[in-house]
TORTIZA-985265 format. One line per 4 residues: for each residue x, y, z of N, C-alpha, C. Coordinates in pm, 1 decimal. Each point is the difference from the previous one (the first is absolute). Layout:
% residues N
X Y Z X Y Z X Y Z ~ ...
//
This chain:
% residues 289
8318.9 9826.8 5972.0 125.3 48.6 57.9 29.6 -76.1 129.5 ~ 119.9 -7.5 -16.6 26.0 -88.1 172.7 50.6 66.8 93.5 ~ -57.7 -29.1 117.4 -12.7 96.6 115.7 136.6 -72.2 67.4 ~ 103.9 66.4 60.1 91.7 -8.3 36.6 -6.3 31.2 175.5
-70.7 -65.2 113.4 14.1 41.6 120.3 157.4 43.2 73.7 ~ -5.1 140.7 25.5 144.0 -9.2 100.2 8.5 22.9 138.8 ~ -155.0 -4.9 11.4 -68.9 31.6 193.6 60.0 -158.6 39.3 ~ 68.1 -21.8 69.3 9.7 -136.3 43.0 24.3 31.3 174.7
-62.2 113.3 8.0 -24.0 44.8 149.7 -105.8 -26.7 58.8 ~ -127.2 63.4 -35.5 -114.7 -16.8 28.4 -66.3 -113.1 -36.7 ~ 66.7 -106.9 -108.5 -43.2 -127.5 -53.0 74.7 -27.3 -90.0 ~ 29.3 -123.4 37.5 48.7 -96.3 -80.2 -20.3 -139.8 -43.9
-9.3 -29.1 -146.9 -76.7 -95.9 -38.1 109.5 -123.0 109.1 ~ -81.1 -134.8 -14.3 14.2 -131.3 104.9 78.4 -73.6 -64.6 ~ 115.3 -34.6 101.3 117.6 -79.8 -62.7 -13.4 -128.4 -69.4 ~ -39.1 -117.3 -129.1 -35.6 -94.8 -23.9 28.6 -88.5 96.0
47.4 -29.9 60.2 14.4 -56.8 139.9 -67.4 -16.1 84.7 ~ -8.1 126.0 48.1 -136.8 67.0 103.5 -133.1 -30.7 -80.3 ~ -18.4 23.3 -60.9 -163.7 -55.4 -104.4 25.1 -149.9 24.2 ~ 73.6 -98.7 -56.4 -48.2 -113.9 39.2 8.0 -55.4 126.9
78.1 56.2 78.8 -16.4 -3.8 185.6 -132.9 41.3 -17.0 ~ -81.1 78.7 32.8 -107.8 35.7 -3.4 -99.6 -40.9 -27.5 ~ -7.1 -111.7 -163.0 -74.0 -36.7 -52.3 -13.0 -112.6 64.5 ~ 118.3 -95.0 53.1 -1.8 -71.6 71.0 -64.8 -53.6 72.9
-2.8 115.3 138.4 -33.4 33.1 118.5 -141.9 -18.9 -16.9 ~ -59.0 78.9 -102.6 -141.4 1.3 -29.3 -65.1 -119.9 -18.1 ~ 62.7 -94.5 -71.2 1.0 -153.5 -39.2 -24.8 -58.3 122.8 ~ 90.2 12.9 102.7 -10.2 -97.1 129.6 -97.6 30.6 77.4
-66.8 75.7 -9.0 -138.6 43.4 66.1 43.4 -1.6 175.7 ~ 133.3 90.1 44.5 17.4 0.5 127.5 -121.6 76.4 75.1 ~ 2.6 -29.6 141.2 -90.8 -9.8 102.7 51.1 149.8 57.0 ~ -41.9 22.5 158.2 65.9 95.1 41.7 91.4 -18.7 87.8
132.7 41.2 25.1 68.5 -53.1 37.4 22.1 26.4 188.1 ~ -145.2 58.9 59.8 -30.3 -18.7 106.0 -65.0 -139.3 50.5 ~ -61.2 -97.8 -95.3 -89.1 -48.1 46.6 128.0 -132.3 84.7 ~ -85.4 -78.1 91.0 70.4 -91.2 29.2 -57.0 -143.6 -39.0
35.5 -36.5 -121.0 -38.4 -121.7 -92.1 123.7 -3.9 -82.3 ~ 41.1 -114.1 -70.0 52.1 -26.3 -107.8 43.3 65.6 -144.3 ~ -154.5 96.2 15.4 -0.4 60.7 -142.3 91.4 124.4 27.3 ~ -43.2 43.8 147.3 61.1 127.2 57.4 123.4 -1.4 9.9
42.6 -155.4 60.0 163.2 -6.6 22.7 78.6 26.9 -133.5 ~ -47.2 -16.3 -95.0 28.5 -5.2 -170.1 44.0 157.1 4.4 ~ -85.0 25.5 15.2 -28.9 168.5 -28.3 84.3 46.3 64.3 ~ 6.5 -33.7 140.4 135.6 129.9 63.1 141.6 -38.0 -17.7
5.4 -123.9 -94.5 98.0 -16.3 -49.6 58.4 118.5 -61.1 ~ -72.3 -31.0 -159.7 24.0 66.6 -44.4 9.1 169.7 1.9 ~ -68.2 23.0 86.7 -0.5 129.8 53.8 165.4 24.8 82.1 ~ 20.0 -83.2 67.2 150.5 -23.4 54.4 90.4 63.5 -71.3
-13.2 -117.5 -65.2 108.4 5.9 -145.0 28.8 158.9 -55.0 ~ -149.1 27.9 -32.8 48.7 161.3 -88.3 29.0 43.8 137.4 ~ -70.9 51.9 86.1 70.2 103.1 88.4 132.3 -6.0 52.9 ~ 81.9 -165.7 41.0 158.7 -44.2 -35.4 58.2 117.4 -113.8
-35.5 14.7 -150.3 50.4 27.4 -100.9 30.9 136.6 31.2 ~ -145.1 46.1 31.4 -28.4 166.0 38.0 147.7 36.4 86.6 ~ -5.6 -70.1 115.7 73.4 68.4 94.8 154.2 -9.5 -57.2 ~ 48.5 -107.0 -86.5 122.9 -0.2 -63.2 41.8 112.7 -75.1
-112.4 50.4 -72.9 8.8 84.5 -91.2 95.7 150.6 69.0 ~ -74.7 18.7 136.4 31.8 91.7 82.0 105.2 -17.0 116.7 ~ 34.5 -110.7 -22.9 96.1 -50.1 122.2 -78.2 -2.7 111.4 ~ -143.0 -22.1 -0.2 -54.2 -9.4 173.4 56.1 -152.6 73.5
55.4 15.4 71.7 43.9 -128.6 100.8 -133.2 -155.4 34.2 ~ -105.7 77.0 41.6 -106.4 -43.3 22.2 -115.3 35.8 -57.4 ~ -57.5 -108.5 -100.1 -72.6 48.6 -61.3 -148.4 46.3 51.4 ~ -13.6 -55.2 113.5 -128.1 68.7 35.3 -30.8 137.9 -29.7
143.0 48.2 76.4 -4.7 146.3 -27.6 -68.4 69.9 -130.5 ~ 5.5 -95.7 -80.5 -79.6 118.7 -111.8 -125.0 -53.8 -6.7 ~ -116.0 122.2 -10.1 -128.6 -21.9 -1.4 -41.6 37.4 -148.7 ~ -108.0 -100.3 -21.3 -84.3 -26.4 -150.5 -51.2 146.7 -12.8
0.7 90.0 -81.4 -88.8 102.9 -51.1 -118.8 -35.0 -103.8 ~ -68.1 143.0 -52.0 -83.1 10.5 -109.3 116.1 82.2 -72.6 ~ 84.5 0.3 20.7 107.7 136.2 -110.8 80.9 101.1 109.4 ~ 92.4 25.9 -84.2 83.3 156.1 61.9 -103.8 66.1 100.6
-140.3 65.2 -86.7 -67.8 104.8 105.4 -37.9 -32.4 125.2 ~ -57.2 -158.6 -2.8 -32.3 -13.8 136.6 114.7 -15.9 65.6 ~ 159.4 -48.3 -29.1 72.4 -76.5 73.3 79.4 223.8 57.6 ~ -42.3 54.7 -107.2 60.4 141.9 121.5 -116.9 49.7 90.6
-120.3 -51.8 -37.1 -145.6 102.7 108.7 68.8 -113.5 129.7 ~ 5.5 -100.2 -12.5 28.4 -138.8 99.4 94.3 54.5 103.8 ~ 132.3 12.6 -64.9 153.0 33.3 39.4 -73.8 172.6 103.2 ~ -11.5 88.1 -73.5 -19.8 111.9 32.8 -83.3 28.4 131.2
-170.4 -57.7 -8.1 -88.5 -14.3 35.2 50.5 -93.4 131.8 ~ 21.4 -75.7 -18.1 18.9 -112.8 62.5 43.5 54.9 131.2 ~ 181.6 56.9 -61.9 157.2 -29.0 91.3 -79.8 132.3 136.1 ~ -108.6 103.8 -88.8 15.7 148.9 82.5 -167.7 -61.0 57.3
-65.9 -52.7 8.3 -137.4 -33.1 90.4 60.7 -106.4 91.5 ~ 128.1 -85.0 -29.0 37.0 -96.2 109.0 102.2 59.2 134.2 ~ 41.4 105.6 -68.2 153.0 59.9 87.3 -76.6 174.2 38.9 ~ -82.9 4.6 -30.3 -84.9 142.7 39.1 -18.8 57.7 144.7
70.9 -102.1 91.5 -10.3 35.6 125.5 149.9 52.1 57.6 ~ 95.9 -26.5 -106.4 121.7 71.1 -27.8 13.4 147.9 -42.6 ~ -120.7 3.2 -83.4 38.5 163.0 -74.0 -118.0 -10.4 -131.1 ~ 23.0 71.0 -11.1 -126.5 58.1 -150.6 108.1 57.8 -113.5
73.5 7.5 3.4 127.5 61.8 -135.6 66.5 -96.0 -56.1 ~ 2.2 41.9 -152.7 11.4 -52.5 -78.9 86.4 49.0 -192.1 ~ 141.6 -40.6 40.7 70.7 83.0 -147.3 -5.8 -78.9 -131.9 ~ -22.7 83.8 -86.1 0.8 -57.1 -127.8 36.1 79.1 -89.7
-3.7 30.4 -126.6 76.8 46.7 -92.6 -88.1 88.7 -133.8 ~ 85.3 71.5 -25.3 -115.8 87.9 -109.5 -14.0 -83.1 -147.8 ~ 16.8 -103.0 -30.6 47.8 -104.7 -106.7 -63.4 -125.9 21.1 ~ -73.5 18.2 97.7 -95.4 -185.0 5.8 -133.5 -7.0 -102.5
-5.4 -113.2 1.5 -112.9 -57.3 -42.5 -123.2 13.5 -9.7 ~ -117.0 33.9 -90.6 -101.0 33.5 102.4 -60.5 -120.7 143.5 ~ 39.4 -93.6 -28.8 -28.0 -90.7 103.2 22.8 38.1 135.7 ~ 118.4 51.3 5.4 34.7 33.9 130.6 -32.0 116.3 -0.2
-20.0 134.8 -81.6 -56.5 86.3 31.5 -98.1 19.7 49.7 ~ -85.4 -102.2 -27.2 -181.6 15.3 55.4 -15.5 -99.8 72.4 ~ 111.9 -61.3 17.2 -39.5 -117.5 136.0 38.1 145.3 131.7 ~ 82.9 73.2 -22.5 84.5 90.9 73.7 -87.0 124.6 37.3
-80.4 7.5 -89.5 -120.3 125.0 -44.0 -142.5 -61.3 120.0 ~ 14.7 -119.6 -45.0 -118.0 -99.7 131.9 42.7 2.7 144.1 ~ 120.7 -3.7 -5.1 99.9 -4.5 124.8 -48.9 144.9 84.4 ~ 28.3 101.6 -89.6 27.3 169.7 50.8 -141.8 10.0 37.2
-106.8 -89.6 -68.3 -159.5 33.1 44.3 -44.4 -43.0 123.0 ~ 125.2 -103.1 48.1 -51.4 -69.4 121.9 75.6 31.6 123.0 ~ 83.7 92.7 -53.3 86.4 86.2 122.2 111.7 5.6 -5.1 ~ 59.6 -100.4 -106.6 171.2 35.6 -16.1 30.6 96.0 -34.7
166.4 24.5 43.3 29.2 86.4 -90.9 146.5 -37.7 -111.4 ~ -12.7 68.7 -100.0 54.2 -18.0 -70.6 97.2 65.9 -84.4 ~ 145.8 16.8 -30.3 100.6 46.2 -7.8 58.0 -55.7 -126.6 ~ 10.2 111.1 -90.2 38.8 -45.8 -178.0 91.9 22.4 -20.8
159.6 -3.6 -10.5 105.5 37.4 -25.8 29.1 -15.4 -156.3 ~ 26.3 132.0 -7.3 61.0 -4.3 -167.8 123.0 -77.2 -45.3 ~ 16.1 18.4 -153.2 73.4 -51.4 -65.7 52.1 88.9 -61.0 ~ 153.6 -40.9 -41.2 88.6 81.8 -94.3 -48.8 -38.0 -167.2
86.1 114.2 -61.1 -57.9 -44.3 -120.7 -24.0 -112.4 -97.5 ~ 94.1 -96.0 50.0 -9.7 -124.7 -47.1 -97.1 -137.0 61.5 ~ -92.3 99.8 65.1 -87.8 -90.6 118.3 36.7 -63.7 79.3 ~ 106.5 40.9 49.4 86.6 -82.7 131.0 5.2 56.2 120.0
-47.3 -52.0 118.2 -2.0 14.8 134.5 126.7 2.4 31.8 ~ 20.9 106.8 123.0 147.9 1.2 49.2 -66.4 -62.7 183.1 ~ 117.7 -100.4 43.3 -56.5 -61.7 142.1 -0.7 83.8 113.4 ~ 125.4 102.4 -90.9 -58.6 163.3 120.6 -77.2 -12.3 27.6
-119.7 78.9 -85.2 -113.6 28.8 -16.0 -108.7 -98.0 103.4 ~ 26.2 -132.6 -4.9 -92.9 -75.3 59.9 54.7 -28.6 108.5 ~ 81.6 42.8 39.0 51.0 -0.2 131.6 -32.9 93.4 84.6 ~ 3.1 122.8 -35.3 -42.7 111.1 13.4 -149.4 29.0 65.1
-92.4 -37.0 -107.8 -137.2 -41.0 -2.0 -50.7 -110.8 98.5 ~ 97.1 -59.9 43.7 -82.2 -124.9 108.9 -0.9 93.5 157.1 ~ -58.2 -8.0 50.7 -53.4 66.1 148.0 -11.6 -122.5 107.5 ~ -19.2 23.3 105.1 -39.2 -71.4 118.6 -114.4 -64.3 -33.6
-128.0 50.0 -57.4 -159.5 -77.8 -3.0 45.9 -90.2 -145.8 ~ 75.5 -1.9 -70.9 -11.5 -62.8 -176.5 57.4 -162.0 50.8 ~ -126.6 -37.8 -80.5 20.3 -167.0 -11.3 21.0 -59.8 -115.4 ~ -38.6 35.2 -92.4 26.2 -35.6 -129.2 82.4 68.9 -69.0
83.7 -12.9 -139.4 88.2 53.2 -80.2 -62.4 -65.5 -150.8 ~ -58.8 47.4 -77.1 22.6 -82.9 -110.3 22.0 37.4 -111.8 ~ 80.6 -38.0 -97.0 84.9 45.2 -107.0 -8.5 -95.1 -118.6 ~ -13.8 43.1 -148.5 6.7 -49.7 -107.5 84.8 -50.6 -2.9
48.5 -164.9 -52.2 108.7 -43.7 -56.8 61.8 73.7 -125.1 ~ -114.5 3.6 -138.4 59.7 48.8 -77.2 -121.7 40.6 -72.0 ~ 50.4 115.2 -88.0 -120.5 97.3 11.6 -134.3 -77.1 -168.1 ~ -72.9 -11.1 -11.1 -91.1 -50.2 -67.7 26.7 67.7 -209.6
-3.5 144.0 68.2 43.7 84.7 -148.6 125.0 32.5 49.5 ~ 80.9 28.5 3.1 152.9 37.7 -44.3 140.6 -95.9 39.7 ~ -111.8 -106.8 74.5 128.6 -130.6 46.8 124.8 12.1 153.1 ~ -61.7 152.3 76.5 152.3 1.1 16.3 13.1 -70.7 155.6
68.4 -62.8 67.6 12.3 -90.4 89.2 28.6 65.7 132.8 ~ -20.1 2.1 82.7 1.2 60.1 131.4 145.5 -61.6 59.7 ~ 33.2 87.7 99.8 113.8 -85.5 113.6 -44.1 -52.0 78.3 ~ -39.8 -88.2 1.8 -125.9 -89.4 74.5 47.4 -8.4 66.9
168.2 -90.7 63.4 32.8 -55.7 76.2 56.3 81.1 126.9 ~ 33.7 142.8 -44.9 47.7 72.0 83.7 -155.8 53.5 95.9 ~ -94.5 14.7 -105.1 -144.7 41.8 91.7 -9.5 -67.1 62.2 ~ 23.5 -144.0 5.2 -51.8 -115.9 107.3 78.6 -14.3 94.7
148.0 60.9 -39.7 77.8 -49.1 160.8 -68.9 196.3 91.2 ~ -29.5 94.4 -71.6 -36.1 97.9 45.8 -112.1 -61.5 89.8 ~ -105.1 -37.7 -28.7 -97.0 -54.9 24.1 -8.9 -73.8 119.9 ~ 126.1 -117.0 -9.3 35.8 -93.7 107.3 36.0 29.6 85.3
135.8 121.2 8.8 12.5 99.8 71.3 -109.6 86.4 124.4 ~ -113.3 47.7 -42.0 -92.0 76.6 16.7 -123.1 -99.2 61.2 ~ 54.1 -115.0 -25.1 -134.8 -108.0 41.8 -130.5 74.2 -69.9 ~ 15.1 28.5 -165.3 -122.6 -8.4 -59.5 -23.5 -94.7 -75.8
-150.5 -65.9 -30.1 -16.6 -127.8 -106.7 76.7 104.9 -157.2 ~ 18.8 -62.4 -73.5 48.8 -4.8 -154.6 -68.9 -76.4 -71.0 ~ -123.0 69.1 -69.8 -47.5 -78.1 -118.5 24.7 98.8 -109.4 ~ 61.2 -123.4 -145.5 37.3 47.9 -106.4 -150.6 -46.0 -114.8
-29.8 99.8 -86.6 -76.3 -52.6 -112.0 99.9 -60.2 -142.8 ~ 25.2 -151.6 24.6 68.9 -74.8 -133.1 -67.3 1.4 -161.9 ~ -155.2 43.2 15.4 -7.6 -67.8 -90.4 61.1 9.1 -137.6 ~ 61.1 100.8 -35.0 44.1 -21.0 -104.1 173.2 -31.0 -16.3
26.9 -37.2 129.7 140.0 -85.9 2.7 -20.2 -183.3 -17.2 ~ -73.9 -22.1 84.4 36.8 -165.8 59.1 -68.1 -87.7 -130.0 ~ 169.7 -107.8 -40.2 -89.3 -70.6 -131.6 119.7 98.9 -122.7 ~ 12.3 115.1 25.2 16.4 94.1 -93.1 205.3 11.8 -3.6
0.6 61.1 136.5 161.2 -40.1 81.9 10.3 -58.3 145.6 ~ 123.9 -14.9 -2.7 4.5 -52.7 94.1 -44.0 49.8 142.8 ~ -95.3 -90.7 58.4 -46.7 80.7 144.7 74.9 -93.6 118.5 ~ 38.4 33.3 120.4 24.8 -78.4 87.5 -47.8 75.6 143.5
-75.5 -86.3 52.2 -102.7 64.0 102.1 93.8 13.9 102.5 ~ 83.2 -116.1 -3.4 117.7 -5.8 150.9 82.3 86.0 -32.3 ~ 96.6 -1.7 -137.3 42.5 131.9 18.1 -44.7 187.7 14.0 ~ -96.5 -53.6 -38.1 -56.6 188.4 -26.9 -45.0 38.9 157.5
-40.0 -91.4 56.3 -50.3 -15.5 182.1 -83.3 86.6 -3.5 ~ -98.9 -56.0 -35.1 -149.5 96.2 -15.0 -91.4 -102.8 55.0 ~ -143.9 66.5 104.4 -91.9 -13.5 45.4 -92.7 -112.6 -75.5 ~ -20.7 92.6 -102.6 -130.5 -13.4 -79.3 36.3 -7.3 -154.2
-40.0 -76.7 -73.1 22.4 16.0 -146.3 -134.2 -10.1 -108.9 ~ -3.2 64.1 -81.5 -153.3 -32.8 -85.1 58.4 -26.2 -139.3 ~ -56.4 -108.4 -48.9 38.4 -9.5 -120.3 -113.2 -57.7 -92.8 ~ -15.1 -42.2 -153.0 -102.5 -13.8 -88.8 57.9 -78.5 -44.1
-91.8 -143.7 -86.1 67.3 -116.1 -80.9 13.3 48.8 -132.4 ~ -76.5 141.2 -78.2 1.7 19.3 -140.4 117.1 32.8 -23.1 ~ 68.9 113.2 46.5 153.6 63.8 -41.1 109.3 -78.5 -20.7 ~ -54.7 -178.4 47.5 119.2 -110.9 -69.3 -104.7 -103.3 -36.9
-75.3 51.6 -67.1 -47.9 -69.8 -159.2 -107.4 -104.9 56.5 ~ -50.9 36.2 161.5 -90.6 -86.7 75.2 -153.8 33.5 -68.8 ~ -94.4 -47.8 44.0 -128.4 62.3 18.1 -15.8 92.2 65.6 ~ -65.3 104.8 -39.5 -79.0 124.3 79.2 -118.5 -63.9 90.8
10.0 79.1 130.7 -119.4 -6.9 43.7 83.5 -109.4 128.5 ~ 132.9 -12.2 -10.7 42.3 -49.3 167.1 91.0 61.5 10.9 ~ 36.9 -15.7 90.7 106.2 74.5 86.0 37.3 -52.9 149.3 ~ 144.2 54.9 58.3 7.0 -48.6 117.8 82.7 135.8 75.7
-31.8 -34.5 111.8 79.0 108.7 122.3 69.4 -105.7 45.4 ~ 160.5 23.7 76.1 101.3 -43.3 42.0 14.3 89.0 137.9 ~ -63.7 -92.0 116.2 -15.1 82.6 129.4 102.6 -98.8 103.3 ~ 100.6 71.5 57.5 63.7 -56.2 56.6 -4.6 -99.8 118.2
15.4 -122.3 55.7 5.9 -5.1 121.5 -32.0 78.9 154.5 ~ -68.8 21.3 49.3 10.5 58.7 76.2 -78.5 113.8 30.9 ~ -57.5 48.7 -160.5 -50.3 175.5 -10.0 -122.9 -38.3 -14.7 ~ -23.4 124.9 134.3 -153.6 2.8 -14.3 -117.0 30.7 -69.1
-70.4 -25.3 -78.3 -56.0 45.9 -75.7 -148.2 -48.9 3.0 ~ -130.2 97.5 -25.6 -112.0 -74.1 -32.5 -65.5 -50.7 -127.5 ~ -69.0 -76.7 -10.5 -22.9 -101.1 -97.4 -135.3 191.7 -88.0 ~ -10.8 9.9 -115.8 -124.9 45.5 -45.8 -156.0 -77.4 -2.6
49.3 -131.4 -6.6 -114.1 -86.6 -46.3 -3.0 -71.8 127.0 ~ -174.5 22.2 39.2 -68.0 -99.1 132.4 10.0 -119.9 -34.4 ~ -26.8 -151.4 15.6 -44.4 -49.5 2.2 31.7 -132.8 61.0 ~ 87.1 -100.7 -144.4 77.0 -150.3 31.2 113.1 67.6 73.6
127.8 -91.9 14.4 111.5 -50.4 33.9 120.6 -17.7 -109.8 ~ -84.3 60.9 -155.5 135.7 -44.4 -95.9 108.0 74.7 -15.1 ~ 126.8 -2.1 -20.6 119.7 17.9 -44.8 30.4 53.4 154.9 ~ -6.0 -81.5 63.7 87.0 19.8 134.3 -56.1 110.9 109.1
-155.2 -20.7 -35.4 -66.9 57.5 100.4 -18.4 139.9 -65.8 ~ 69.6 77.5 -116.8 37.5 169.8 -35.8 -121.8 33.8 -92.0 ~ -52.7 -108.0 -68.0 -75.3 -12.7 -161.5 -131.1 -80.6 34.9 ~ -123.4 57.7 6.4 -76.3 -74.5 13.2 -49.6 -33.9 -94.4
-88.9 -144.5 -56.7 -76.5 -8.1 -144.8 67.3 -36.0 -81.9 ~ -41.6 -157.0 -51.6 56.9 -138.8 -65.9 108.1 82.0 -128.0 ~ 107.1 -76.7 -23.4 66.5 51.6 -125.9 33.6 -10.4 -85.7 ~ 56.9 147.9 -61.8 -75.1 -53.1 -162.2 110.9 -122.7 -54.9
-27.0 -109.5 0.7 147.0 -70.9 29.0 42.1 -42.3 -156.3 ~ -81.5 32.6 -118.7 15.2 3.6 -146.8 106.8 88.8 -1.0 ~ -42.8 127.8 -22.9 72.8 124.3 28.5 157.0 -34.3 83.9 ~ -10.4 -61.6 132.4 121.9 9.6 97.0 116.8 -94.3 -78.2
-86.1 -107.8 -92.8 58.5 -176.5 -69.9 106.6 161.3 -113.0 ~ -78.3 24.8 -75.8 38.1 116.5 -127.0 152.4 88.5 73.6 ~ -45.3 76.8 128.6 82.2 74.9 45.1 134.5 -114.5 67.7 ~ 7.0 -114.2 70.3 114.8 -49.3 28.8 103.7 -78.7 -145.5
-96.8 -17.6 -82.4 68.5 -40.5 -141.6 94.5 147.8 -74.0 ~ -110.7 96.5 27.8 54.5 70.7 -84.1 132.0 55.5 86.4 ~ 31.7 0.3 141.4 92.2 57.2 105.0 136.5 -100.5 -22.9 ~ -70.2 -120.6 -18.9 141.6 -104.3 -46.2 68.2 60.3 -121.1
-75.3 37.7 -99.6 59.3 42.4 -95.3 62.0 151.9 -8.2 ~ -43.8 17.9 53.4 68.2 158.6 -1.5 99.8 -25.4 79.0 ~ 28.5 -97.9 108.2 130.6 7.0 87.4 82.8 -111.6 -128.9 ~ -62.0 -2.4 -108.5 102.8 -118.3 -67.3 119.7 134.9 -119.9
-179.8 71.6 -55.2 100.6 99.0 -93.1 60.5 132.6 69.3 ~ -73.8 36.4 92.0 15.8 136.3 44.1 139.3 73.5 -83.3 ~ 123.1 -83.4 28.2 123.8 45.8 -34.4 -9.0 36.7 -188.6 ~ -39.1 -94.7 -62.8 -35.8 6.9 -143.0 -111.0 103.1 10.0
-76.3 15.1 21.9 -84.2 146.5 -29.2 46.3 104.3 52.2 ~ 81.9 21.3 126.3 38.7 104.8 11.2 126.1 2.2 -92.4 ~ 62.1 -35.9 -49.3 147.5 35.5 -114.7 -121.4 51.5 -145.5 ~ -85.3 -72.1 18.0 -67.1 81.8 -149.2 -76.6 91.9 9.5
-75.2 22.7 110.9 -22.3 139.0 12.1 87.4 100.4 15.0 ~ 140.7 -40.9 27.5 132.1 115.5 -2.9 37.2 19.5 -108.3 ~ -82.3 -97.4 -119.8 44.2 24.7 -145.1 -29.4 83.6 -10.5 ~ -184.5 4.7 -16.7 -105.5 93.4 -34.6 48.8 104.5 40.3
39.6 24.4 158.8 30.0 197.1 40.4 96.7 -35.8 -61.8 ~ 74.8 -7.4 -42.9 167.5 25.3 -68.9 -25.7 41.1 -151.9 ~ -87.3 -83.1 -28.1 -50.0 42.4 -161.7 -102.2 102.4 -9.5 ~ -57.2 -0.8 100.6 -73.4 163.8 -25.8 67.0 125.7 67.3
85.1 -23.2 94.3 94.6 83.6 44.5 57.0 81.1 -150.5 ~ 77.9 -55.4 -70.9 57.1 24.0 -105.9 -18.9 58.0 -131.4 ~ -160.7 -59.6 -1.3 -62.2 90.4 -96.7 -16.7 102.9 18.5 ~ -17.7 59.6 137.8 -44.2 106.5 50.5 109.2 107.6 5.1
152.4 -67.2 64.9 82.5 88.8 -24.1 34.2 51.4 -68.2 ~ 2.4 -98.7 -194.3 47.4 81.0 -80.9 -138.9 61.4 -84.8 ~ -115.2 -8.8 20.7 -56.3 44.8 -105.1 -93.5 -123.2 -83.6 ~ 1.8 -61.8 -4.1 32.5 -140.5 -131.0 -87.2 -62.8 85.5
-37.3 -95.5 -99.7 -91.1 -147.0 73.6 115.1 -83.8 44.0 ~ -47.9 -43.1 112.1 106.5 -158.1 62.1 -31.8 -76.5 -96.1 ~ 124.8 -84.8 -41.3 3.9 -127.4 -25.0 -106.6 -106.5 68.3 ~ -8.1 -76.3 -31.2 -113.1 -124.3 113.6 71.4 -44.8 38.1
-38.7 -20.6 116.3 47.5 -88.5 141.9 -6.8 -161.1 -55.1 ~ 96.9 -57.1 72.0 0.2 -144.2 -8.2 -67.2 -53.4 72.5 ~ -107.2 -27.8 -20.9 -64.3 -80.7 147.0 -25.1 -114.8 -52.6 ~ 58.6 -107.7 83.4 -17.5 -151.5 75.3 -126.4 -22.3 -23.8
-71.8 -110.1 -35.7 -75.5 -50.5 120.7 10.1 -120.5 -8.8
//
């Protein structure tokens, strides 16, 4: 029998593209792209290059700004962890939402163990935050704000942009958890005017197992990892730069179809919409590829 995957959340098989980028990469036997030799200069080339792609994907201006992950989880313990142990001499409070992730729940749960505090604002029935609400919830000691882009099981998208001018307003950081937007729709870091961003290379057909945070100019934040100097001083410990080659290939491509996958996934809800209303099986969707 043939197994039909429709999780393309939690994993998704690797774009033929991305596999031979990859396979590539493996071929050239790159160095690390700290060292200072020839082989190294090679290496942070290419390391360049994808993180260039990365930051396009998201509209980051400067690509430094985005730092190499191991995946989504570390890039929210990072964001979370990070924004409230660097700015902690501001305040210990911290809002978030009854609809996150467990990532940020137990980065948030680690947080409350170490003295924060922490403030969950509900959702209406359609899992949507009202900016009331988080407006409401921010106090004099709150440094952080952080809010789902879009929700993992039921899809539904936050008013991001209004939380962040709330935010900007209030002089609190704004970190959003992307991962199951960026790659997927359209993200734009300059427009949404957010702090902090976390996102994953699988949810647009990358390899699992990287990821990047999108930390602004300017915001303070501490690194999790002791050690080197890589990805701009934030990330310590050589990278996985197979993985990063996979994730900037696969970011080109998703900024190539994005528009074509999102019109056919409006098939799919439209054709199961329909079955549902009247009773009846949908017709099949037309899907492209």
């Amino acid at each position: 029998m043939k197994i039909v995957n429709l999780d393309h959340i939690s994993a998704n098989p690797l774009l033929p593209e991305v596999q031979a980028a990859m396979i590539e990469a493996i071929k050239m036997n790159y160095g690390n792209p700290s060292s200072q030799h020839k082989t190294g200069d090679k290496t942070s080339e290419a390391l360049k290059s994808a993180r260039e792609s990365v930051a396009h994907l998201i509209n980051c201006a400067l690509p430094k700004e985005v730092v190499f992950t191991s995946g989504g989880t570390e890039s929210v313990n990072h964001a979370l962890k990070g924004l409230a142990l660097a700015n902690r001499d501001k305040g210990r409070h911290i809002v978030t939402s009854n609809i996150e992730h467990n990532a940020v729940i137990r980065s948030l749960r680690r947080l409350k163990m170490m003295g924060f505090q922490i403030t969950s604002i509900p959702v209406d029935k359609y899992g949507r935050i009202s900016p009331d609400h988080v407006a409401k919830a921010i106090r004099d000691e709150t440094i952080v704000v952080s809010i789902m882009h879009s929700n993992n099981e039921i899809g539904t998208t936050q008013p991001i942009e209004e939380i962040a001018q709330i935010s900007k307003e209030k002089k609190v950081l704004f970190h959003i958890d992307a991962v199951d937007s960026v790659g997927v729709v359209p993200i734009d870091v300059q427009r949404l005017g957010v702090d902090a961003l976390s996102f994953a290379s699988n949810p647009f057909y990358g390899p699992t197992g990287v990821g990047g945070l999108y930390i602004r100019r300017g915001v303070n934040i501490w690194p999790l990892l002791d050690g080197g100097i890589q990805e701009n001083n934030k990330r310590a410990g050589a990278e996985n730069l197979i993985g990063i080659i996979g994730m900037g290939v696969a970011a080109g491509l998703a900024m190539r179809d994005m528009g074509l996958l999102m019109r056919d996934s409006g098939n799919v809800t439209s054709a199961c919409s329909r079955g549902r209303d009247t009773g009846y099986p949908a017709p099949p969707a037309q899907i492209q590829t």
